[in-house]
DSSP file (Angstrom, degrees, kcal/mol; ACC not computed):
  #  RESIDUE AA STRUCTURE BP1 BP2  ACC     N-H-->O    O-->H-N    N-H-->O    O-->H-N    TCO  KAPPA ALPHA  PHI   PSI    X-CA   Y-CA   Z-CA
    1    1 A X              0   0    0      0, 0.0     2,-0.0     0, 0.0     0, 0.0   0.000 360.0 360.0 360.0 145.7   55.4   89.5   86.6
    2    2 A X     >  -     0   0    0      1,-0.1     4,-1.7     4,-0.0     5,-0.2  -0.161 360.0-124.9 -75.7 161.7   52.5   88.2   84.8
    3    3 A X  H  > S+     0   0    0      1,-0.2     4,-0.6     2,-0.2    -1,-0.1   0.811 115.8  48.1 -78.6 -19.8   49.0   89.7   85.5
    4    4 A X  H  > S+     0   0    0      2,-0.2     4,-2.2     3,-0.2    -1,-0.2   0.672 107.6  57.9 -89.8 -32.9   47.5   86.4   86.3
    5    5 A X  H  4 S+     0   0    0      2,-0.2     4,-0.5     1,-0.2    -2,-0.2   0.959 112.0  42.2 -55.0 -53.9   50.7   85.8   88.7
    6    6 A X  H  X S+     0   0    0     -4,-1.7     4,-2.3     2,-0.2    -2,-0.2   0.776 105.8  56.4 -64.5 -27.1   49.9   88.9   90.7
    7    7 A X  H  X S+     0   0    0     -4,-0.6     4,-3.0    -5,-0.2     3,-0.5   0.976 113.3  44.8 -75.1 -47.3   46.1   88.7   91.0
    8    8 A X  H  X S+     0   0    0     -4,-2.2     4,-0.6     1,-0.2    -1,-0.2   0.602 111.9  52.8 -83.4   7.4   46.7   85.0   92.7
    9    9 A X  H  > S+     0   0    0     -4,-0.5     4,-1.9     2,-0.1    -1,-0.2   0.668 108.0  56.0 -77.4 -34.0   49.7   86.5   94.9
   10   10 A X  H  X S+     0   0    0     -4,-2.3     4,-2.6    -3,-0.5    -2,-0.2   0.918 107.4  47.2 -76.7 -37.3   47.0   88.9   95.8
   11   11 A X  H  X S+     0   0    0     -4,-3.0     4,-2.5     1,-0.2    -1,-0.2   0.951 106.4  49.4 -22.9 -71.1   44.9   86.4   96.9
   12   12 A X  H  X S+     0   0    0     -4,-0.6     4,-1.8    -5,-0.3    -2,-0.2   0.855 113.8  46.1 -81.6 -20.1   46.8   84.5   98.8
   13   13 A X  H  X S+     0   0    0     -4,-1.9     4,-3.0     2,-0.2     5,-0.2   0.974 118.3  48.0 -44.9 -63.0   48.3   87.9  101.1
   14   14 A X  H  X S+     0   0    0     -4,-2.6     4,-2.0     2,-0.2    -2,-0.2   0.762 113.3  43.6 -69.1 -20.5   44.8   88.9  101.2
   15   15 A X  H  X S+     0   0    0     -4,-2.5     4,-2.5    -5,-0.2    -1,-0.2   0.993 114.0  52.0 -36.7 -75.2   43.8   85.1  102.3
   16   16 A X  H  X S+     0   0    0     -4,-1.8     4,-1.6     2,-0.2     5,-0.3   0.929 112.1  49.8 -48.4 -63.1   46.8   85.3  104.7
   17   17 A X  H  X S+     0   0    0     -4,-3.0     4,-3.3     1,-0.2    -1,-0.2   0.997 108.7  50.6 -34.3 -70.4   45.3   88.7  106.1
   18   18 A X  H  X S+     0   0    0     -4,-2.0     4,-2.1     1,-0.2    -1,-0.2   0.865 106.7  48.8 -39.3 -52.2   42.4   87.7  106.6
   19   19 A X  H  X S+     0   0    0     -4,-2.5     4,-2.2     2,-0.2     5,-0.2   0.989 112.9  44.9 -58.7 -66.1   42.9   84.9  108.3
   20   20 A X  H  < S+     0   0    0     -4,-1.6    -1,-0.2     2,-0.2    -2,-0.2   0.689 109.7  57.0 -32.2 -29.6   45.3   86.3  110.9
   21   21 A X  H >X S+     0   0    0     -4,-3.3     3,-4.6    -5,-0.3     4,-1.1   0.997 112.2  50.1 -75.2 -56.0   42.8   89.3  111.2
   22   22 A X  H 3X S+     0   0    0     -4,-2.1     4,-2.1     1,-0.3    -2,-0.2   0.694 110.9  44.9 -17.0 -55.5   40.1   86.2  112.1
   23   23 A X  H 3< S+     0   0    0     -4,-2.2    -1,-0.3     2,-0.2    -2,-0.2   0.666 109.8  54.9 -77.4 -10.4   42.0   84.9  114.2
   24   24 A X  H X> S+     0   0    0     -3,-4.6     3,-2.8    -5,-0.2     4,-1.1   0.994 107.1  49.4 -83.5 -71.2   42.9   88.2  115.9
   25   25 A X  H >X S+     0   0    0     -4,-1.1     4,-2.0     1,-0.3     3,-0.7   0.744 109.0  52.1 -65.4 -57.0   39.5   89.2  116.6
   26   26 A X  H 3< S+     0   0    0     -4,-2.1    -1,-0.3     1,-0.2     4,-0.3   0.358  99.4  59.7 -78.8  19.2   38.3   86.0  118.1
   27   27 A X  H <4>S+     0   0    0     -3,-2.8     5,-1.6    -4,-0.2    -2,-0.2   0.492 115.5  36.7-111.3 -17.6   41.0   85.6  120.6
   28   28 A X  H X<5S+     0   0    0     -4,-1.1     3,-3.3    -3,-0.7    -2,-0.2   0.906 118.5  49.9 -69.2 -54.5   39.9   88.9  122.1
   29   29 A X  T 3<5S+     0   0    0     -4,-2.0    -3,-0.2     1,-0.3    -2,-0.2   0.611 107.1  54.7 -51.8 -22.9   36.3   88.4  121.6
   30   30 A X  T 3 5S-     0   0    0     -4,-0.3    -1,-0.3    -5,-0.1    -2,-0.1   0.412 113.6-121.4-125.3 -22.3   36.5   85.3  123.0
   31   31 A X  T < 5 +     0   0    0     -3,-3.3     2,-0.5     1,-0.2    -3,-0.1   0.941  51.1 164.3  86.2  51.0   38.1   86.8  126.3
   32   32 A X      < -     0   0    0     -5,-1.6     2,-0.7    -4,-0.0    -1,-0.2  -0.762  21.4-154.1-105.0 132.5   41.5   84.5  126.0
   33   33 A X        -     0   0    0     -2,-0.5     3,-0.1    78,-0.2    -5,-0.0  -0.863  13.0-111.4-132.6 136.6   44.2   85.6  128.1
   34   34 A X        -     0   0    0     -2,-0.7     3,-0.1     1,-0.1    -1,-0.0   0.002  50.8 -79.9 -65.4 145.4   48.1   85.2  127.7
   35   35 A X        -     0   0    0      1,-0.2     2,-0.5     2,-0.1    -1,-0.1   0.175  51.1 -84.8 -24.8 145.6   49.9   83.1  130.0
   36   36 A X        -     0   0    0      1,-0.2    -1,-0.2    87,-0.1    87,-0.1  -0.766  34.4-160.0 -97.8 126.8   50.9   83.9  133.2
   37   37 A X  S    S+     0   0    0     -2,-0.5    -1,-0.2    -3,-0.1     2,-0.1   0.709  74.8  83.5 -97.6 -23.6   54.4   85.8  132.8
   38   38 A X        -     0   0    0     -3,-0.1     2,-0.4     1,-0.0    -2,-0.1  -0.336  68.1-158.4 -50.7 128.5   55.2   85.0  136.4
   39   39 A X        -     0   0    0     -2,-0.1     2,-0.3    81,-0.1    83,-0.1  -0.894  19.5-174.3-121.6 139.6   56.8   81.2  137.1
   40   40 A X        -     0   0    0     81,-0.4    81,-1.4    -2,-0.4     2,-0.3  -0.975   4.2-164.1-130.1 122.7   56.1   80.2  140.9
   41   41 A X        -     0   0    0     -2,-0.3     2,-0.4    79,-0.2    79,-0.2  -0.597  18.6-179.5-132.8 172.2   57.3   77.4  142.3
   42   42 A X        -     0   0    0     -2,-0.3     2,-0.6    77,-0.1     5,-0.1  -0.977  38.7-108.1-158.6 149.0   57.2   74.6  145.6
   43   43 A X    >   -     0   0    0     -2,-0.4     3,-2.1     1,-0.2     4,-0.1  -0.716  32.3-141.2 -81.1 124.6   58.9   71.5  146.8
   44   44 A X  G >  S+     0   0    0     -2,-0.6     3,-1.5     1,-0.3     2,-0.4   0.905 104.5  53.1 -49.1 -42.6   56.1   69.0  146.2
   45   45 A X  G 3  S+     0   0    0      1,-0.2    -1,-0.3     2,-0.1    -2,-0.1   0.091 107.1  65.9 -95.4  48.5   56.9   67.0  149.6
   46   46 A X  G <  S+     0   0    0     -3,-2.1    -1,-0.2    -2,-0.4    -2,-0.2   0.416  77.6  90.1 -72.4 -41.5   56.5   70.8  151.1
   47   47 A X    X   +     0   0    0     -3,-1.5     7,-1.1     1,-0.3     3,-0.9   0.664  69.5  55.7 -46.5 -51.8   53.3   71.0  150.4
   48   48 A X  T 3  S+     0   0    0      1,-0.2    -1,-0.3    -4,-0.2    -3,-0.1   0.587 116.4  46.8 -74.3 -14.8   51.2   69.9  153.1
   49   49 A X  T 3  S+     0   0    0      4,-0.0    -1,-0.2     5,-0.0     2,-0.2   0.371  82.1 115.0-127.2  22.0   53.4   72.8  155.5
   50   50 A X  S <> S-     0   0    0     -3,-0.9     4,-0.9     1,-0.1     5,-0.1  -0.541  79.2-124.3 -77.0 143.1   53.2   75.8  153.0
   51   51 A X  T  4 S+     0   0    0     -2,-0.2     4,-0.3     1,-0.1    -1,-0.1   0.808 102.9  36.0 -77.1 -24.2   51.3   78.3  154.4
   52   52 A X  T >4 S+     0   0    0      2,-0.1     3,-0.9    -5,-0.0    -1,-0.1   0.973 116.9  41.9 -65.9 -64.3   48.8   78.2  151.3
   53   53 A X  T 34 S+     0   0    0      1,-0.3    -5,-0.2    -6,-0.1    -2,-0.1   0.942  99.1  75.7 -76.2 -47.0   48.4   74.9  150.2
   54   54 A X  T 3< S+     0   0    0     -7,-1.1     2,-0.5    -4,-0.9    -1,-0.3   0.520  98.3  46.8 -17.7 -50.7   48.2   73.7  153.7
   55   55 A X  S <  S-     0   0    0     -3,-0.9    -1,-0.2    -4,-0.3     2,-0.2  -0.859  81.5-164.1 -66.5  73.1   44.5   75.1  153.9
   56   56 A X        +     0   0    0     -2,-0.5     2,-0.3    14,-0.1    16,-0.2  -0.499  43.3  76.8 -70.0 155.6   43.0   73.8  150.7
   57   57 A X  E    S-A   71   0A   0     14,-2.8    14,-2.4    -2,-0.2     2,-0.9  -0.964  89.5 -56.0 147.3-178.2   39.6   75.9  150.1
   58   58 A X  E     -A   70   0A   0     -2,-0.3     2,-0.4    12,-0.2    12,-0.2  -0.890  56.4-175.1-116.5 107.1   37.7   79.1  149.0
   59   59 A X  E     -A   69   0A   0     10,-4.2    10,-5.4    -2,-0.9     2,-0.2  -0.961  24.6-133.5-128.0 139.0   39.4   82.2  151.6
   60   60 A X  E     -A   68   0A   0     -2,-0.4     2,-0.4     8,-0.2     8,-0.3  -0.404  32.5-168.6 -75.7 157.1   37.9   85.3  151.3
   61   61 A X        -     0   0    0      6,-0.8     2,-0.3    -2,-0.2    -2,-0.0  -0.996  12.1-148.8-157.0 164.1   40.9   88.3  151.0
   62   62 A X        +     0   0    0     -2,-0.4     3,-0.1     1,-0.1     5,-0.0  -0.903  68.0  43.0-130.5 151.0   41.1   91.8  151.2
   63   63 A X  S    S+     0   0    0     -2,-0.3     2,-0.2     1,-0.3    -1,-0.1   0.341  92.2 103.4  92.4  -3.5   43.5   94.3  149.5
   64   64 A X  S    S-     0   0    0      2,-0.3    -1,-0.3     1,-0.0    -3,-0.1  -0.650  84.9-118.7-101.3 154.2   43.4   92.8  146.5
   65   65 A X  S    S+     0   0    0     -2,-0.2     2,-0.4    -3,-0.1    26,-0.1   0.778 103.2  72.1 -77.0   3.6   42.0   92.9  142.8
   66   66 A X        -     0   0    0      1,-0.1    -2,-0.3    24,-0.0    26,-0.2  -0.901  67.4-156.9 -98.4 134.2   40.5   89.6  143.9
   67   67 A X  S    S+     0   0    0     24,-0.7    -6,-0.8    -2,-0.4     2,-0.3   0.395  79.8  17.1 -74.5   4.6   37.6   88.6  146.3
   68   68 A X  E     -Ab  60  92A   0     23,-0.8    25,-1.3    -8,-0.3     2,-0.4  -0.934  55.2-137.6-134.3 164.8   39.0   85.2  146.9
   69   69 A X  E     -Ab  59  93A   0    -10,-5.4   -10,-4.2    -2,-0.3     2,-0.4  -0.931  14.4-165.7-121.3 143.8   41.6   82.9  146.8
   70   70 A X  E     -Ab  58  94A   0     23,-3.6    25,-2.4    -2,-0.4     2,-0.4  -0.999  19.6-171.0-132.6 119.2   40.3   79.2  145.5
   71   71 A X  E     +Ab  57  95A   0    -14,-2.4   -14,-2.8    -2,-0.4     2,-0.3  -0.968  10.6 178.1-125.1 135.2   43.8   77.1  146.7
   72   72 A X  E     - b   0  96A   0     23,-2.4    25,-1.3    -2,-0.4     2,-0.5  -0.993  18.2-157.6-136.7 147.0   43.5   73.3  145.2
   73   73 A X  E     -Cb  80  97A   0      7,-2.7     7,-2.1    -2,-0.3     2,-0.8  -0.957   7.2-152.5-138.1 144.7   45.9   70.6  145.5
   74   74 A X  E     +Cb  79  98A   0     23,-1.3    25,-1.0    -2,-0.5    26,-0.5  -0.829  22.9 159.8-113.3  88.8   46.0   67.8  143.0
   75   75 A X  E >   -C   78   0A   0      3,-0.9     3,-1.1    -2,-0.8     2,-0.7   0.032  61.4 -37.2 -92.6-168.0   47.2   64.4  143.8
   76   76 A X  T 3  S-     0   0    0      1,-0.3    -1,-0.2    27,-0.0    67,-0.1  -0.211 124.6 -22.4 -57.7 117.8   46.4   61.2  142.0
   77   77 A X  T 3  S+     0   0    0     -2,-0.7     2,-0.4    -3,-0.1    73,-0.3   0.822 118.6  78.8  70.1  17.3   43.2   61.4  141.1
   78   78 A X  E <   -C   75   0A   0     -3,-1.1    -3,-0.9    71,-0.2     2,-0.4  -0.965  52.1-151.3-165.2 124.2   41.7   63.9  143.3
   79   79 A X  E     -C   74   0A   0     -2,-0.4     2,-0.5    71,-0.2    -5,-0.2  -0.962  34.8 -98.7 -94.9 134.8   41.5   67.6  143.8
   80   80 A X  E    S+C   73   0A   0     -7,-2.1    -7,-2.7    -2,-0.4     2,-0.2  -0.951 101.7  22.8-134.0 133.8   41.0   69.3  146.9
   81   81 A X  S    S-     0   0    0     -2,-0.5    -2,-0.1    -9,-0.2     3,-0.1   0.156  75.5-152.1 -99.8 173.6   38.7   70.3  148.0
   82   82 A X  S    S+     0   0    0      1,-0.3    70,-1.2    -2,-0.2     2,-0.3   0.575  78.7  29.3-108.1  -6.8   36.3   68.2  146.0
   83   83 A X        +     0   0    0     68,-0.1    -1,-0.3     2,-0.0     2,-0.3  -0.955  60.8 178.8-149.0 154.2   33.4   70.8  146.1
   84   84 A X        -     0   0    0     68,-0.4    70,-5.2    -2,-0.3     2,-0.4  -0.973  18.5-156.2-176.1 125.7   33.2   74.5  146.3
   85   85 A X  E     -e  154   0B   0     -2,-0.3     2,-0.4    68,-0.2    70,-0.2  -0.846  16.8-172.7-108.9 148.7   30.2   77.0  146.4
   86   86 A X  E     -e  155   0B   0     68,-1.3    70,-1.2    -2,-0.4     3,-0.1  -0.976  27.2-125.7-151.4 108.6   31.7   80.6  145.0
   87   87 A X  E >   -e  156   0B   0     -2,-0.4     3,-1.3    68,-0.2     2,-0.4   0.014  45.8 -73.5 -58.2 174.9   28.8   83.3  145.5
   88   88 A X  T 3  S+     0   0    0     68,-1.6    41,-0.2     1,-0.2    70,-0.2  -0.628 106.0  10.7 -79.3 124.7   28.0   85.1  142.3
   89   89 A X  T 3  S+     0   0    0     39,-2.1     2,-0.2    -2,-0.4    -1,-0.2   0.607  85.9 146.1  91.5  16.2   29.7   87.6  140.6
   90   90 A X  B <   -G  128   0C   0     -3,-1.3     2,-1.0    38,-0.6    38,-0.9  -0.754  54.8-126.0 -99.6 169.9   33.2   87.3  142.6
   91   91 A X        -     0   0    0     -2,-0.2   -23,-0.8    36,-0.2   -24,-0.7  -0.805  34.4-169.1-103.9  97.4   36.3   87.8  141.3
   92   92 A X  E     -b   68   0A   0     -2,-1.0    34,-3.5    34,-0.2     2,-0.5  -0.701  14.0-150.4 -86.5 131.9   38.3   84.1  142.3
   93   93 A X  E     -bD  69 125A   0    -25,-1.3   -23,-3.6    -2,-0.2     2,-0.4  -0.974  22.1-139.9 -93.6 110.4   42.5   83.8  141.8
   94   94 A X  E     -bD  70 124A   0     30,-2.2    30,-0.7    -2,-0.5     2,-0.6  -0.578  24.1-175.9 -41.4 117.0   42.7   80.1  141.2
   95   95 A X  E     +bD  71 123A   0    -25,-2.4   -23,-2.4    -2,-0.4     2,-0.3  -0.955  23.1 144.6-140.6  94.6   45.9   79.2  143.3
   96   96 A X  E     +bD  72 122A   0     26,-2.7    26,-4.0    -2,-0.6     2,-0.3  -0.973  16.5 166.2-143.3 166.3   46.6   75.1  142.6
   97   97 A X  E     -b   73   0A   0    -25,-1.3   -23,-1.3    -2,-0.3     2,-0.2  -0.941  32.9-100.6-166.0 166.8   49.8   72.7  142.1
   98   98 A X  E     -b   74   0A   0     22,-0.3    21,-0.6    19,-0.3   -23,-0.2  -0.666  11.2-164.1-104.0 141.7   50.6   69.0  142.1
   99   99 A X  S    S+     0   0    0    -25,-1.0   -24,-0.2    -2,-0.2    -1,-0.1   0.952  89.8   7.4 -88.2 -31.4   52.0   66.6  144.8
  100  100 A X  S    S-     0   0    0    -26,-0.5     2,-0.2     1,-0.2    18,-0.2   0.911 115.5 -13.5-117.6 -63.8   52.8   63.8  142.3
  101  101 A X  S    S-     0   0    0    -27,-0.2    -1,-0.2    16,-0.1    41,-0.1  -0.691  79.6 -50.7-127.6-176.7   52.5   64.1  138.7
  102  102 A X        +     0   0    0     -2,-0.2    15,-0.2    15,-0.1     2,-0.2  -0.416  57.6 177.2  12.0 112.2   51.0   66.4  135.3
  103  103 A X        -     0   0    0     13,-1.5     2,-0.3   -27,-0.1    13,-0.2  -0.396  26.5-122.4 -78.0-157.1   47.6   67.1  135.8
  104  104 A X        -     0   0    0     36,-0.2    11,-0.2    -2,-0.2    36,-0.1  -0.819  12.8-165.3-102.2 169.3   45.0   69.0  133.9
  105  105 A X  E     +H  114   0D   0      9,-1.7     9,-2.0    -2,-0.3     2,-0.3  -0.584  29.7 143.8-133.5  48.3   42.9   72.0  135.2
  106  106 A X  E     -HI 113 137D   0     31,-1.8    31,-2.0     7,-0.2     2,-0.5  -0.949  33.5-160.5-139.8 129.2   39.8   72.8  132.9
  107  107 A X  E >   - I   0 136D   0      5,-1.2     3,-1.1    -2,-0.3     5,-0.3  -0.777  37.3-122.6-102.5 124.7   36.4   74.0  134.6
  108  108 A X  T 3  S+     0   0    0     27,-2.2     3,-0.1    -2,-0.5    -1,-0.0  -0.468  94.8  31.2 -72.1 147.2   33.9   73.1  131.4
  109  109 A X  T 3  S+     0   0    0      1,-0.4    -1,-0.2    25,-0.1     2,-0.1   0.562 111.0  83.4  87.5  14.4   31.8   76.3  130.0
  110  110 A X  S <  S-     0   0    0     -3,-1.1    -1,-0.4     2,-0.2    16,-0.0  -0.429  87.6-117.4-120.7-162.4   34.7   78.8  131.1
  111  111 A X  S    S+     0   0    0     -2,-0.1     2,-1.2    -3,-0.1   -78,-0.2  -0.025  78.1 123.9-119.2  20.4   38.1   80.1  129.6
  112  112 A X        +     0   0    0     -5,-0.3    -5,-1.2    12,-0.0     2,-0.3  -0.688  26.2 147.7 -98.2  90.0   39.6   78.4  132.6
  113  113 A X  E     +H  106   0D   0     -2,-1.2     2,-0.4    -7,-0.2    -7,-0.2  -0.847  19.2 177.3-143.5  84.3   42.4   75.6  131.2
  114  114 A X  E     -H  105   0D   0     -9,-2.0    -9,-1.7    -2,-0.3     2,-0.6  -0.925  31.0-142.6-111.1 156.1   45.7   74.9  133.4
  115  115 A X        -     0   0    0     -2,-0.4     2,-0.4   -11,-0.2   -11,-0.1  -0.871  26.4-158.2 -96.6 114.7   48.6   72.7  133.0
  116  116 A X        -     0   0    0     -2,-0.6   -13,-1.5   -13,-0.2     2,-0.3  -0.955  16.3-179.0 -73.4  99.4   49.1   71.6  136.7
  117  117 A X    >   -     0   0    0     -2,-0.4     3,-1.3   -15,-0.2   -19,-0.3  -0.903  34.4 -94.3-134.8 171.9   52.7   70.3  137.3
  118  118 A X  T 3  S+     0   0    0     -2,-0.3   -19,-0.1     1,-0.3   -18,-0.1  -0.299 113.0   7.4 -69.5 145.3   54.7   68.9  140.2
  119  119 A X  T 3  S+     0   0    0    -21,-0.6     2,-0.3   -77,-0.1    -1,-0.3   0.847 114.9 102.3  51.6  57.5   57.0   71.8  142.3
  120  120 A X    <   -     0   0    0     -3,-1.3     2,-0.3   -79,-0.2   -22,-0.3  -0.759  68.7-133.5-139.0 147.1   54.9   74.8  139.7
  121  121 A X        -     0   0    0    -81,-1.4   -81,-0.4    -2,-0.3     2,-0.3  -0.991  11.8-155.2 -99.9 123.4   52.0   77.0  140.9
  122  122 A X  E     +D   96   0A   0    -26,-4.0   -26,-2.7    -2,-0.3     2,-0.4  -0.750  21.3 170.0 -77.6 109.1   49.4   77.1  138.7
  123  123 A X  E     +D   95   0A   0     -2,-0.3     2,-0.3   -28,-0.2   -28,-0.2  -0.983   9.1 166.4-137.9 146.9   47.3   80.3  139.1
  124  124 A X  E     -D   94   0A   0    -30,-0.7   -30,-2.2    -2,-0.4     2,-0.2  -0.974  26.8-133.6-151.4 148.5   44.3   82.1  137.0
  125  125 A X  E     +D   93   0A   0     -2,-0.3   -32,-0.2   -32,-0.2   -34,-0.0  -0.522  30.4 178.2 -89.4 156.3   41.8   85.1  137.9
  126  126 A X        -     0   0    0    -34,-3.5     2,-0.6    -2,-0.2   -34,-0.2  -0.109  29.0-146.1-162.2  73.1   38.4   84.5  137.1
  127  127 A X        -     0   0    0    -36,-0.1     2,-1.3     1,-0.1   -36,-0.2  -0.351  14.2-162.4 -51.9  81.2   34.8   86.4  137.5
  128  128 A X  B     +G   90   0C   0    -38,-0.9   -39,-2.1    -2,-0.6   -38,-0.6  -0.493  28.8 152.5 -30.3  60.6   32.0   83.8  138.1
  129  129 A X        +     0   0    0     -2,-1.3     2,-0.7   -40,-0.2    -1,-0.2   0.575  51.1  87.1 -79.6  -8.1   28.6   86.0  137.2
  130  130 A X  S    S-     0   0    0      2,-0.0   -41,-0.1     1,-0.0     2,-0.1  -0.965  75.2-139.5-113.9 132.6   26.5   82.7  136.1
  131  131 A X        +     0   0    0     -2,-0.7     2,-0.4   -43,-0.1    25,-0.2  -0.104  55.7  90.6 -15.8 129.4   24.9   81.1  138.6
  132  132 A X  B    S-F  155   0B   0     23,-2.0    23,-1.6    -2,-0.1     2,-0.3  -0.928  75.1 -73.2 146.8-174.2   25.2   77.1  138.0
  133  133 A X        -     0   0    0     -2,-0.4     2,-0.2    21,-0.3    21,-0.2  -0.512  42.2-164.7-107.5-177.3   27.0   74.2  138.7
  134  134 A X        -     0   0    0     -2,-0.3    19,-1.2    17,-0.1   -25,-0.1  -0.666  14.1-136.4-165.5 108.0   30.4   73.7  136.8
  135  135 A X  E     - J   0 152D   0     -2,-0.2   -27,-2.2    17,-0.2     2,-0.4  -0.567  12.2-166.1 -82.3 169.6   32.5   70.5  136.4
  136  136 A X  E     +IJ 107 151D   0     15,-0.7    15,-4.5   -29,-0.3     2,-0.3  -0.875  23.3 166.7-131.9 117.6   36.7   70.7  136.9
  137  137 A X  E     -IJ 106 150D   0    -31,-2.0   -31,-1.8    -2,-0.4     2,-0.3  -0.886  44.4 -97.7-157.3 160.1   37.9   67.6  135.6
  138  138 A X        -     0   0    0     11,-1.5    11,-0.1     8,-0.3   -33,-0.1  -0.594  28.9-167.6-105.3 114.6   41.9   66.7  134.7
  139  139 A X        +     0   0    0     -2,-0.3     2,-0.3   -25,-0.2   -34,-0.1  -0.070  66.3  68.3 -97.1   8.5   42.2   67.3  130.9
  140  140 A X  S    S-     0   0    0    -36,-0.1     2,-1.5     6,-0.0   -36,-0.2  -0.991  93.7-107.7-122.6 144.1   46.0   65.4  130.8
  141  141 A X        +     0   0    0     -2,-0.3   -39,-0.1     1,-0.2     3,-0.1  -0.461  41.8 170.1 -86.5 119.1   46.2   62.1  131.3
  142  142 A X        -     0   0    0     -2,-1.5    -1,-0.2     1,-0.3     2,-0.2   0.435  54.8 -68.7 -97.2 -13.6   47.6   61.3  134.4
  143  143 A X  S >  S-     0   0    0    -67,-0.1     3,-1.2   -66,-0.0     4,-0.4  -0.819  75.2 -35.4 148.9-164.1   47.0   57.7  134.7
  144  144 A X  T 3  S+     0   0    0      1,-0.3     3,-0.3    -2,-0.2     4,-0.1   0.723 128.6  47.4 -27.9 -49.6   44.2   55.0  135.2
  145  145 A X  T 3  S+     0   0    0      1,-0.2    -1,-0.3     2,-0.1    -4,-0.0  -0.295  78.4 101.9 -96.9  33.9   42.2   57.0  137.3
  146  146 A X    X   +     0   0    0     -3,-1.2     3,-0.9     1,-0.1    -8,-0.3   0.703  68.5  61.6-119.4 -49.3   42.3   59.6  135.4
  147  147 A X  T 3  S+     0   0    0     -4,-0.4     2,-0.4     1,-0.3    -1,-0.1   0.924 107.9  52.6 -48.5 -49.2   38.6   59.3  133.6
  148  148 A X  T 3  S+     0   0    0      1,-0.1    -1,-0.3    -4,-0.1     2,-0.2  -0.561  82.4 123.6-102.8  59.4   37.2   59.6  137.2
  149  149 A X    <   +     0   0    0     -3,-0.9   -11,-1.5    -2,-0.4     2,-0.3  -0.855  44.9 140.7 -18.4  59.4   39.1   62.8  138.0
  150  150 A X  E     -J  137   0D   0    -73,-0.3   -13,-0.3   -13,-0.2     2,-0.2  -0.940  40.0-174.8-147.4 173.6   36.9   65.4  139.0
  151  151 A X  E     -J  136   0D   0    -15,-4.5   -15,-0.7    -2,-0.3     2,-0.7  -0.816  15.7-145.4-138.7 172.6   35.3   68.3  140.7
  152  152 A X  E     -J  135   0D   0    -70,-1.2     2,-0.4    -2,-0.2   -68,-0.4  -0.993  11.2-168.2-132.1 139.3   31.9   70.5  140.9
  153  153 A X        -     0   0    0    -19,-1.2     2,-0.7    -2,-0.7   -68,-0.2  -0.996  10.5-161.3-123.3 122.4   32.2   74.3  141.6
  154  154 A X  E     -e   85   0B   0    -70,-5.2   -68,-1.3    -2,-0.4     2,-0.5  -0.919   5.2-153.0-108.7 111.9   28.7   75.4  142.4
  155  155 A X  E     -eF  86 132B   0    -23,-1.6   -23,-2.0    -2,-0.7     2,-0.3  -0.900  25.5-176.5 -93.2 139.6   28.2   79.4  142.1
  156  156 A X  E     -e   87   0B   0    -70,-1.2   -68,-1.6    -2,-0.5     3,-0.1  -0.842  33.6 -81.7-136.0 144.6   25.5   80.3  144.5
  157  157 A X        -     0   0    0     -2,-0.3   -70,-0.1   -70,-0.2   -68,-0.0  -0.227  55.7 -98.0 -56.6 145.6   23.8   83.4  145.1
  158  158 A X              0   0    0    -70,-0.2    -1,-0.1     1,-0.2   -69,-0.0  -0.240 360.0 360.0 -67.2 165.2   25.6   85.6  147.3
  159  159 A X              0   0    0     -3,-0.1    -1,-0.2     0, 0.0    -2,-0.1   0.593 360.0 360.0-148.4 360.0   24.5   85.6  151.3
C-alpha cells in the first residue's frame, strides 16, 4: 500500500471515529433515552372502561419510582385533559394511547417525543424541575385539525 493511500485511510477511520465518538457523547449528554423495551397494549373501543384511561388526569401514586401518573387520551384533535399543573421537581410517568388514529406526543423544551398509536400505550418518565409553562402539541400529522392540536402543562410550585 502506498504511503499516501494509508495516510487518507487514516483519515477517513479516524473521521469515522470521531464522528461516532460525537455522536456518542451527545446522546448521553443530551439525556436521550432508549425506547421503551416493554410493548403494552388496549382495544381502542375499550378505552373509555379501562381502569386507567377511564380517569384521564394527573394521580398522585405511591410505591413507585414515580410521584405521578399523567394518563392522556388522544382522539381527533384533542388530548385529555387539555391542561395540567405538575408541581415542581416531580418525577411524572406519562401513560397515553389513541382512540382513532397516529398521533404525535412532543412537550416543546423537553426530551419528551412519543409516537401515539391506536390499541399501543405510549409511556415515558419524566422529572419536571423548571417552573413554566410547556406546550404538548401532535408532531404527526393526523389530519386537518391537526395544526390546532394541542396542550399546555403548567409546572407550578409545589403546595
Amino acid at each position: 500500500m502506498h504511503k499516501l493511500e494509508k495516510i487518507w485511510l487514516g483519515l477517513g477511520v479516524g473521521s469515522l471515529v470521531l464522528f461516532l465518538g460525537i455522536i456518542f457523547v451527545s446522546a448521553i449528554h443530551s439525556g436521550h433515552e432508549p425506547i421503551a423495551s416493554g410493548r403494552e397494549f388496549i382495544d381502542p373501543e375499550l378505552i373509555d372502561k379501562d381502569e386507567v384511561f377511564s380517569k384521564p388526569g394527573l394521580h398522585k401514586v405511591e410505591g413507585k419510582d414515580w410521584d405521578y401518573e399523567l394518563v392522556f387520551v388522544v382522539s381527533a384533535f384533542n388530548y385529555n385533559p387539555g391542561e395540567v399543573d405538575i408541581p415542581k421537581g416531580a418525577k411524572v410517568k406519562i401513560i397515553a394511547t389513541s382512540r382513532d388514529v397516529v398521533h404525535g406526543f412532543e412537550i416543546a423544551q423537553t426530551n419528551v417525543n412519543m409516537m401515539i398509536e391506536p390499541g399501543h400505550i405510549s409511556t415515558f418518565v419524566k422529572t419536571f424541575d423548571k417552573k413554566g409553562e410547556y406546550l404538548l402539541l401532535c408532531n404527526e400529522y393526523c389530519g386537518t385539525g391537526h395544526a390546532d392540536m394541542k396542550s399546555n402543562i403548567k409546572v407550578v410550585d409545589k403546595k
